[in-house]
C-alpha positions as CSV (number, residue, x, y, z in Angstrom):
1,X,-2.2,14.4,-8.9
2,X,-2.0,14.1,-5.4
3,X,-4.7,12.8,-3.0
4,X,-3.9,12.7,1.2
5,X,-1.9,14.6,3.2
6,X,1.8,13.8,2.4
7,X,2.8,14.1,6.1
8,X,0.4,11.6,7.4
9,X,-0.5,9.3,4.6
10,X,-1.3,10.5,0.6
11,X,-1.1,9.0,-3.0
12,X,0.7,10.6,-5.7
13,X,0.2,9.3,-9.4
14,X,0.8,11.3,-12.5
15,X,0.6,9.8,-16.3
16,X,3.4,10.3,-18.5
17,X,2.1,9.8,-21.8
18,X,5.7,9.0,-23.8
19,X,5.3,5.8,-21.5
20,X,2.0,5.1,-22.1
21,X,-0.2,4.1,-25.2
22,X,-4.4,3.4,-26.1
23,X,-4.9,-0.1,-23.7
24,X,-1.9,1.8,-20.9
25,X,-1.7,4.7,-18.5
26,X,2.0,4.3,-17.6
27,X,3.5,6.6,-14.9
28,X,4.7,7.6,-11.7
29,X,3.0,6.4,-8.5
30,X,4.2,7.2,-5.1
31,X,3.0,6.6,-1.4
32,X,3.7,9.5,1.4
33,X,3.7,7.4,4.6
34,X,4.9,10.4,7.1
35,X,6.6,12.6,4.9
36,X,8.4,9.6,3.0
37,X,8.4,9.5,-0.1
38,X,8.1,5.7,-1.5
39,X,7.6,5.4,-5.6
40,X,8.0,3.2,-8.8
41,X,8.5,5.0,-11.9
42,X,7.6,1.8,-13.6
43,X,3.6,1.6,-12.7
44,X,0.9,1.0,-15.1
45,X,-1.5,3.2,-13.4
46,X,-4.6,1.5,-14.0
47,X,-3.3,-1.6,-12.8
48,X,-2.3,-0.3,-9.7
49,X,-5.2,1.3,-8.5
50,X,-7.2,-1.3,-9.6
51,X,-4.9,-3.5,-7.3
52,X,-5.8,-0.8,-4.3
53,X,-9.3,-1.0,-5.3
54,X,-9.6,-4.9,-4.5
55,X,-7.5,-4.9,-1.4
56,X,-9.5,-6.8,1.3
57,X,-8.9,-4.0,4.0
58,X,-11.3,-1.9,0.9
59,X,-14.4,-4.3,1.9
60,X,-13.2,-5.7,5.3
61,X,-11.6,-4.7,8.8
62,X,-7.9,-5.7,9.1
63,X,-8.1,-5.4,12.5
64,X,-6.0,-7.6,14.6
65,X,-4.7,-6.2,18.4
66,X,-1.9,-8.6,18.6
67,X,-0.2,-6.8,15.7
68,X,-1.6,-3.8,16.1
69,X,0.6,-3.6,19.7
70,X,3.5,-5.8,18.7
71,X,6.7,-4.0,18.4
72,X,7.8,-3.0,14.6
73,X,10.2,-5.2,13.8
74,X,8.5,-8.3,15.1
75,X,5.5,-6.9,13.0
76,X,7.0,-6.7,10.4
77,X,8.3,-9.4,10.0
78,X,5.2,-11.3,10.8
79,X,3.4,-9.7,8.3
80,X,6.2,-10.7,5.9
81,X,5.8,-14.4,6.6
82,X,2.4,-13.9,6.2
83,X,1.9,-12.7,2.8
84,X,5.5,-14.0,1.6
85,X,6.4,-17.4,3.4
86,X,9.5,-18.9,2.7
87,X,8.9,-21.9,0.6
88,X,10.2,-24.4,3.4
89,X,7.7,-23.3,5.9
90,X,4.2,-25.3,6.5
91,X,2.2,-22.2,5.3
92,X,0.1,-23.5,2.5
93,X,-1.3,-20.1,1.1
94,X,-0.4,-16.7,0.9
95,X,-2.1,-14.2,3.7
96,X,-2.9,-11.0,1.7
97,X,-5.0,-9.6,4.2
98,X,-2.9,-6.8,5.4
99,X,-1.1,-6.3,2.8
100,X,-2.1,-2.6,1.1
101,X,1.3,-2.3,-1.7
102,X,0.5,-0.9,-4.9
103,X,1.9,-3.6,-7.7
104,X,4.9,-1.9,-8.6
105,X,5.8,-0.4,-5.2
106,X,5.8,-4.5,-4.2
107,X,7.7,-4.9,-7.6
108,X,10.2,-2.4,-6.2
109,X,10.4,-4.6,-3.1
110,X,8.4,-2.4,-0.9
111,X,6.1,-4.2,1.8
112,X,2.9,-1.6,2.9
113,X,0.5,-3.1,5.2
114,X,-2.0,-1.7,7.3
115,X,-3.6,-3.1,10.5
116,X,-6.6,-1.9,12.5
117,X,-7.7,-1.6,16.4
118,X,-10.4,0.4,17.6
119,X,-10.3,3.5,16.1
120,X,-7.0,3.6,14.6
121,X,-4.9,2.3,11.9
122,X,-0.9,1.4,11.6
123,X,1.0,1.3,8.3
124,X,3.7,-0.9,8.8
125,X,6.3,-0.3,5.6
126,X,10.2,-1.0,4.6
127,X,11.7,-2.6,2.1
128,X,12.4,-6.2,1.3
129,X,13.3,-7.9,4.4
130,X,15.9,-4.9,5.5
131,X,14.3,-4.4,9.4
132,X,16.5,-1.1,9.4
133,X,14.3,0.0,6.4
134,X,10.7,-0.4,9.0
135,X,8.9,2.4,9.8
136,X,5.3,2.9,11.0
137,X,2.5,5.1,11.1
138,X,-0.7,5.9,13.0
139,X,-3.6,7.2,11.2
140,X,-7.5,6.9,11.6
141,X,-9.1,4.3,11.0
142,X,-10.8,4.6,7.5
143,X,-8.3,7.2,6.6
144,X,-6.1,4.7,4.4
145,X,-9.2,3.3,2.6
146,X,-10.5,7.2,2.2
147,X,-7.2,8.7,0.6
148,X,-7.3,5.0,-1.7
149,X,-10.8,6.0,-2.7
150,X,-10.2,9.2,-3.7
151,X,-7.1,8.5,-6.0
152,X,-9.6,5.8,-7.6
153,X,-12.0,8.5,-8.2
154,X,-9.8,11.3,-9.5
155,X,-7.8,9.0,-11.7
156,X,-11.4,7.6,-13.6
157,X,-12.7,11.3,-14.1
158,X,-9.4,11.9,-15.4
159,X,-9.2,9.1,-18.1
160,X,-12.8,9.4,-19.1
161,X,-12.0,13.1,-19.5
């Protein structure tokens, strides 16, 4: 099933029930983010959009103009300390706030996160800490959160099917 426009910004998960079992929906899950295909073939479905489902920017703004307008790498990388500081660094909890990865796109090592101003949004994405890996993306605002809400949606008429 896919939810979103793959050129701007969808969500692709499928179940694939050899992998799954009574208690497990295991499968593929996949963002688009601008035609680009990022996926785990090793995602408990439920978990993960359960994961989307309680990502702060889902109840809260992310919005923060000094990211929003800093240049990609330097974002990037900010956003990386933030939600992943090095354990030698005076951070003393993990900021989650932008980050929007499903579970096992992060366990793949891919960092999603989405920042607001005014009336649009950025997803800022790459892989581990490899800066030639960053990309970003403008969207409406609310369009992440809309596309996540949908997925939600279709996957629980799905399984209660």
């Amino acid at each position: 099933m896919m939810i979103g426009n793959p050129d701007s910004f969808a969500i692709w998960c499928d179940s694939v029930p050899e992998w799954s079992n009574e208690r497990f929906k295991n499968g593929c899950f996949a963002f688009f983010i601008d035609g680009r295909l990022i996926w785990s073939l090793r995602s408990t479905l439920s978990v993960d959009l359960h994961m989307l489902e309680t990502l702060h920017c889902m109840r809260h703004g992310v919005e923060n103009e000094h990211l929003f307008h800093m240049p990609l790498v330097h974002a990037y990388n900010e956003l990386l300390d933030r939600a992943f500081p090095d354990i030698d660094s005076d951070a003393e909890d993990n900021d989650f706030t932008y980050l929007v990865s499903a579970e096992s796109l992060s366990d793949d090592g891919y960092n999603v996160f989405l920042v607001e101003f005014e009336e649009k949004a950025r997803l800022i994405y790459g892989s581990k800490r490899d800066v030639s890996s960053t990309r970003d993306l403008l969207l409406k605002r609310g369009e992440f959160q809309l596309v996540v809400r949908e997925a939600i949606k279709k996957y629980k008429d799905l399984s209660n099917s």
